[in-house]
N, C-alpha and C positions, 0 to 999 in steps of 0.2 A: 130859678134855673130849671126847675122841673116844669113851667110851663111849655120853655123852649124845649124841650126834650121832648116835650108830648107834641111839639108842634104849633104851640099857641105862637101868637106874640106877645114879645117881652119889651117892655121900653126902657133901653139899656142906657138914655140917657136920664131918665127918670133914676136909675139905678145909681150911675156915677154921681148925681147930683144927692142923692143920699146918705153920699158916703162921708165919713170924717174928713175934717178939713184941719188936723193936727200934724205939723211938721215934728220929727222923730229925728233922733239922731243913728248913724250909721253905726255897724258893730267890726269891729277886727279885732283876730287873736292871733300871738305871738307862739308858733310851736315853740317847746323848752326845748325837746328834746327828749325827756323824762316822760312821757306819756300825761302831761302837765300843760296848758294854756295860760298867757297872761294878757288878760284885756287891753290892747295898746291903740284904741279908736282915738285917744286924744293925741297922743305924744306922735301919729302917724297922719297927722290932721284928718281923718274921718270922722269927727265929731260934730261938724256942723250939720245944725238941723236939717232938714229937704224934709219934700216929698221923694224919698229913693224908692221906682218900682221897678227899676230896672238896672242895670250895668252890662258892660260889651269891656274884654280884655283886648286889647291888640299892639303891637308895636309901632310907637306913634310917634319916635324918632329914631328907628330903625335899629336899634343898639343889640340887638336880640333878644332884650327884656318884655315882656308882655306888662302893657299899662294899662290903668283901668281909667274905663270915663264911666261917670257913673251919674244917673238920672233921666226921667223919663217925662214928670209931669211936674220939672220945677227947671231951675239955670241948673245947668247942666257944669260938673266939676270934674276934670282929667286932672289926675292921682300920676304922676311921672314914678317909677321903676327907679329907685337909686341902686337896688340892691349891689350891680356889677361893679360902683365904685365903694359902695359903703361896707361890701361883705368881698375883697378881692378872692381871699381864701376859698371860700364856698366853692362847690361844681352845681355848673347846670349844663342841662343838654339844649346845643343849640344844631337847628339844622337846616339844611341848605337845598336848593336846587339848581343845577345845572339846566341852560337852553332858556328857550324865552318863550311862553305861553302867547298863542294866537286865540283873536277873540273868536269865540265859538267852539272851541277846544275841550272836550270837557273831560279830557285827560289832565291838563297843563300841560309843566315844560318835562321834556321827556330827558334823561341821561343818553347820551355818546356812544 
């Protein structure tokens, strides 16, 4: 990296092709509450191995929940959001827009 900083060339696929080719398993933890985490990557199925170098959250059946799809250099795995039926109790902030965004807009959709 310090050649490219100086300006050389660097052959970055030279680089990628040097890298480890060990599929890892994913990590998630469980807030208690107590100032306390519990490991829950298998019981939440993130435990299959990948190459994960990436992940993107979004609402991916609209529910207001933010989902995860997660991978970048392996089959790609979307994680579905139960929380809204598995935790009714819970709050979360959910929020909204009025009006309808036109392409080129780089406001969005504007309120009334």
């Amino acid at each position: 990296m310090h050649e490219a900083q100086a300006g050389f060339h660097v052959d970055f696929l030279k680089l990628v092709n040097a890298m480890t080719q060990t599929k890892l398993s994913d990590y998630a933890f469980h807030n208690n509450g107590d100032l306390t985490f519990t490991k829950v990557s298998a019981p939440w199925g993130l435990d299959e191995p990948n190459f994960s170098n990436g992940a993107a959250y979004g609402d991916l059946d609209g529910d207001g929940a933010l989902d995860l799809s997660d991978n970048v250099d392996d089959e790609a795995f979307v994680y579905k959001n139960n929380a809204r039926t598995l935790l009714p109790d819970n709050h979360y902030c959910r929020c909204g827009s009025k009006g309808q965004a036109t392409i080129g807009s780089p406001s969005g959709p504007k309120s009334p």
